[in-house]
Rosetta silent file (secondary structure, phi, psi, omega in degrees, C-alpha in Angstrom):
SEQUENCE: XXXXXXXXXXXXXXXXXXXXXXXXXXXXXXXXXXXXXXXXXXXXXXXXXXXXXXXXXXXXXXXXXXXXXXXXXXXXXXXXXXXXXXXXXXXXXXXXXXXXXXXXXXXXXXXXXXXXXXXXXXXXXX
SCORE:     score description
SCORE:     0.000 S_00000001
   1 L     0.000  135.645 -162.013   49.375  -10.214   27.446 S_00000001
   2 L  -109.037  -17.281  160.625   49.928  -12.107   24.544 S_00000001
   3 L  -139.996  127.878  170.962   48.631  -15.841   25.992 S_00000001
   4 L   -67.645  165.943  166.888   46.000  -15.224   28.448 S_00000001
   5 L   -79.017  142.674 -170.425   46.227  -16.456   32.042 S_00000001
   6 H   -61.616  -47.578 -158.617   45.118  -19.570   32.734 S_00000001
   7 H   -66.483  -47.000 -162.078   43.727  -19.292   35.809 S_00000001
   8 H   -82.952  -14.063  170.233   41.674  -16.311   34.780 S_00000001
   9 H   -64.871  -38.496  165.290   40.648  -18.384   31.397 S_00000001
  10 H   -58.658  -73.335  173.149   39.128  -21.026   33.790 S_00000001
  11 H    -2.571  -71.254 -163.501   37.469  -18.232   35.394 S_00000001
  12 H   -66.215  -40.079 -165.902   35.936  -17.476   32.682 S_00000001
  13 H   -86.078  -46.176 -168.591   35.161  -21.066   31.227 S_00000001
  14 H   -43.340  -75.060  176.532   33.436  -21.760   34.947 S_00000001
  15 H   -45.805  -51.637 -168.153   30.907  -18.849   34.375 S_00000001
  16 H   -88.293  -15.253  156.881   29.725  -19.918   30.805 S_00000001
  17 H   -85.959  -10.214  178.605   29.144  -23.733   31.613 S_00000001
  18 H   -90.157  -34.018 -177.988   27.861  -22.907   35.238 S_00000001
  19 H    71.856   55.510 -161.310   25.847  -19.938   33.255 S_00000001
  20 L  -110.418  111.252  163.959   26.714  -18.150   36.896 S_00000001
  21 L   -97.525   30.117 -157.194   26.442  -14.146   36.909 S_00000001
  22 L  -110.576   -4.280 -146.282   27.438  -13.561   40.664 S_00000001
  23 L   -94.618  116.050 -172.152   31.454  -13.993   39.791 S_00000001
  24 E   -82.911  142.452 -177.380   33.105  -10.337   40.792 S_00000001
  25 E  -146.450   97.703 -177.592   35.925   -9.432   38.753 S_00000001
  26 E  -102.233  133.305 -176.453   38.581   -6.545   38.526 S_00000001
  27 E  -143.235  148.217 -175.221   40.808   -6.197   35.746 S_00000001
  28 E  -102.465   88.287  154.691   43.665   -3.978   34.022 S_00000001
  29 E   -87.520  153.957  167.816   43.271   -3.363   30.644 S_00000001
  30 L   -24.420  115.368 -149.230   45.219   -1.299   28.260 S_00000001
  31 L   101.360  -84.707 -130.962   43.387    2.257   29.492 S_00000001
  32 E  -157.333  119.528  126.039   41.049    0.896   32.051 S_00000001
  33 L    -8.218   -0.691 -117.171   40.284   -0.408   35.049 S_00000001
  34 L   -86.042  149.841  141.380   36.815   -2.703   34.870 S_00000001
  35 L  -159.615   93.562  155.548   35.310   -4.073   37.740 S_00000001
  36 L   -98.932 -159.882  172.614   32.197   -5.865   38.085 S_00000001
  37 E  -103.083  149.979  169.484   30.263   -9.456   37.508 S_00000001
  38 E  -114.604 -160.302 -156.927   30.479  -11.183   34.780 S_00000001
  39 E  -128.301  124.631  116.738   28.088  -12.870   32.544 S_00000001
  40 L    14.984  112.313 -164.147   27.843  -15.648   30.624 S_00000001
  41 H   -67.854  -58.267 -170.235   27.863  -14.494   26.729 S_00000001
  42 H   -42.058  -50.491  175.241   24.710  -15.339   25.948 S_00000001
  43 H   -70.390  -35.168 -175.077   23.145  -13.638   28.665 S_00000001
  44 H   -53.406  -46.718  159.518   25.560  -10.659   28.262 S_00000001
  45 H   -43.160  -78.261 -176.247   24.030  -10.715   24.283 S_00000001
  46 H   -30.862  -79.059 -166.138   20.302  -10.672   25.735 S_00000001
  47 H   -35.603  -54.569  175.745   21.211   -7.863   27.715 S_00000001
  48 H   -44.539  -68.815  176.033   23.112   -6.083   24.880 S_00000001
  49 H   -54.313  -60.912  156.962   20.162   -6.844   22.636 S_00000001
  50 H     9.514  -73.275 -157.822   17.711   -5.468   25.328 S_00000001
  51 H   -84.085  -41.333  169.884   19.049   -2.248   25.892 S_00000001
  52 H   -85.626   -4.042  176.841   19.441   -1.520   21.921 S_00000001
  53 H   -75.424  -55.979  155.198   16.019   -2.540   21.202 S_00000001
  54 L   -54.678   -2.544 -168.691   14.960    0.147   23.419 S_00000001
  55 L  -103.686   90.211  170.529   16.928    2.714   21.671 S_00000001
  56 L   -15.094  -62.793  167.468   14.961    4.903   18.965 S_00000001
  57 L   -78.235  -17.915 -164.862   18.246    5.091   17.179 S_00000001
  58 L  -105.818  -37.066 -162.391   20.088    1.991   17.890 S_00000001
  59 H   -27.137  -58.494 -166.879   16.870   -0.947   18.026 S_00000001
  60 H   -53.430  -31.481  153.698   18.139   -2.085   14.494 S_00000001
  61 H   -47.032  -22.020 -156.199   21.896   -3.192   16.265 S_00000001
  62 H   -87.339  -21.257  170.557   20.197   -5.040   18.819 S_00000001
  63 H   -43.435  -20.410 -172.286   19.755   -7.924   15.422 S_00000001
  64 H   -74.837  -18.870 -167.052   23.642   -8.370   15.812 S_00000001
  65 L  -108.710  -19.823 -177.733   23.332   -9.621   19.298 S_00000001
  66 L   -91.358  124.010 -178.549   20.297  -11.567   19.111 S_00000001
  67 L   -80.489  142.921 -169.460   20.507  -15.284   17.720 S_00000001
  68 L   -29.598  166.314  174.204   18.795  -16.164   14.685 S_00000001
  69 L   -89.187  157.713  161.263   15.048  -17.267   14.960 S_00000001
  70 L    99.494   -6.208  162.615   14.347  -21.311   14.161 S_00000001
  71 L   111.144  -31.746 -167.990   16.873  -22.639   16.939 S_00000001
  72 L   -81.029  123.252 -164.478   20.222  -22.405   15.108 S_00000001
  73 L  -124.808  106.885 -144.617   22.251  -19.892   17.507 S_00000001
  74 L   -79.598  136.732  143.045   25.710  -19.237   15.356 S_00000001
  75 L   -83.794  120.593  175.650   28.622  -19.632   17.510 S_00000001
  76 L   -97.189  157.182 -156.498   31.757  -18.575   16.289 S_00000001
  77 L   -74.987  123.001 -147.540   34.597  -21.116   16.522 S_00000001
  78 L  -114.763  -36.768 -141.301   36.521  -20.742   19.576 S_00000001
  79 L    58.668 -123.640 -173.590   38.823  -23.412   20.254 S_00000001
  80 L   -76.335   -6.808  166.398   40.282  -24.699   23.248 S_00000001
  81 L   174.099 -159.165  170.062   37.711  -22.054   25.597 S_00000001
  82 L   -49.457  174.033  154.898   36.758  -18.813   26.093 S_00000001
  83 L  -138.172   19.075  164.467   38.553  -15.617   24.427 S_00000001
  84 E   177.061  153.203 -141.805   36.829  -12.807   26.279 S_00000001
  85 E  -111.931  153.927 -167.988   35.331  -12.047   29.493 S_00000001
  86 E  -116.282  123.490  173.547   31.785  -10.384   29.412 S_00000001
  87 E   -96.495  173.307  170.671   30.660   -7.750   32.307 S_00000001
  88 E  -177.260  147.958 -177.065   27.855   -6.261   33.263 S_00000001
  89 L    65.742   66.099 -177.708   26.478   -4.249   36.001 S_00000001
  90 E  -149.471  139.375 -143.003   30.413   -3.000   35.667 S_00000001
  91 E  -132.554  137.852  157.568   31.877    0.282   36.257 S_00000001
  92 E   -88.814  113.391  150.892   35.314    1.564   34.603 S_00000001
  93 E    -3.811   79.559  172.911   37.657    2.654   37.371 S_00000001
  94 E  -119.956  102.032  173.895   38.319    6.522   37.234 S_00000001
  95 L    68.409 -107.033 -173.810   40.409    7.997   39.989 S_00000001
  96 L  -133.853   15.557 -175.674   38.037    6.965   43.118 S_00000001
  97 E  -135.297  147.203 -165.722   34.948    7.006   41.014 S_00000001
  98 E  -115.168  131.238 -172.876   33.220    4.183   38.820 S_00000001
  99 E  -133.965  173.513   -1.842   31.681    5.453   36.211 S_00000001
 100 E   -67.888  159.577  164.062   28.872    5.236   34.359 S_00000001
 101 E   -40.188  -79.144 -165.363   26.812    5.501   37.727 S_00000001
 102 E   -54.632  -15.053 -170.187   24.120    2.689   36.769 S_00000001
 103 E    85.233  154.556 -162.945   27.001    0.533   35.460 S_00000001
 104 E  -135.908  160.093 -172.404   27.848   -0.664   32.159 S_00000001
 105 L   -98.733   97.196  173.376   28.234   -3.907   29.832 S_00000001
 106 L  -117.129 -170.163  171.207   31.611   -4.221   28.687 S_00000001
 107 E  -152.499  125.949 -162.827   33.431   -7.527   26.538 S_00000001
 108 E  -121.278  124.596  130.720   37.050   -7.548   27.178 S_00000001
 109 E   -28.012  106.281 -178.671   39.781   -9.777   25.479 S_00000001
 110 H   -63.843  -25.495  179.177   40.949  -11.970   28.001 S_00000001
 111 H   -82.583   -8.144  169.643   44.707  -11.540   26.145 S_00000001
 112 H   -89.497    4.110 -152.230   44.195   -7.702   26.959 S_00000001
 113 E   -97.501  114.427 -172.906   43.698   -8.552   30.460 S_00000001
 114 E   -99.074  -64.703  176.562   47.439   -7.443   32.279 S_00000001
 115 E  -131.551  158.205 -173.780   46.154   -7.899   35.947 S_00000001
 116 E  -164.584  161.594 -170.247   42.919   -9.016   37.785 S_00000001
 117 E  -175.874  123.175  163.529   42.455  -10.142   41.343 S_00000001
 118 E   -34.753  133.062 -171.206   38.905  -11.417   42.229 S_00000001
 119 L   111.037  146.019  169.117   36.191   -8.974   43.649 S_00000001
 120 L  -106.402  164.511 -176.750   35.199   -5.482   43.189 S_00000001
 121 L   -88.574  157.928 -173.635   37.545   -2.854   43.994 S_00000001
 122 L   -83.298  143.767  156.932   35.541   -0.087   46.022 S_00000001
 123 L  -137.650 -173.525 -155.526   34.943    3.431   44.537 S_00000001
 124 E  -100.249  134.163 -179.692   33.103    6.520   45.653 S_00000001
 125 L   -95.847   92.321  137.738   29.269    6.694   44.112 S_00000001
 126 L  -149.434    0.000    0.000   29.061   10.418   43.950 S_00000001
């Protein structure tokens, strides 16, 4: 999709000024499947940062995700709203099974976004 959908851009805008992580969301990207909640960016960063901090190998990555110390927290210039939707505790769609098991953190282009329909779609945990 080359202009995202509107509807699902409001989506999207809704979560990061309500700062809401309950909003379920399945979507068709180029590839993939996704379907989970989504996040808020910030919190989706924290999370990001989190997870790589813990990582023997990775910890020094989790600075990319983290906002500077001293209060200034860099935004990059965005326009008219969001441009990409952030999950977590989100599983990519394979056959009839979402995988990884524990769920995963993805950040999606909302203009990569073909179809979506509220909700998660069900798969098989096994």
């Amino acid at each position: 999709m080359t202009h995202p959908d509107d509807l699902l851009v409001a989506i999207a805008a809704m979560v990061e000024t309500r700062h809401s992580s309950q909003m379920s969301l399945t979507v068709v990207i180029p590839g993939a499947v996704i379907t989970g909640r989504l996040a808020p960016e910030a919190l989706w960063k924290q999370r990001v940062a989190e997870v790589l901090r813990d990582s023997d190998d990775l910890s020094e990555f989790a600075a990319v995700f983290t906002p500077p110390q001293g209060g200034g927290h860099h935004q990059p210039e965005r326009g008219d709203g969001p441009t990409h939707l952030h999950f977590h505790v989100a599983r990519i769609l394979q056959g009839s099974f979402g995988i990884p098991d524990t769920g995963g953190m993805y950040r999606v282009a909302l203009k990569d976004v073909s179809a979506w329909t509220v909700g998660d779609i069900g798969y098989a945990d096994q």
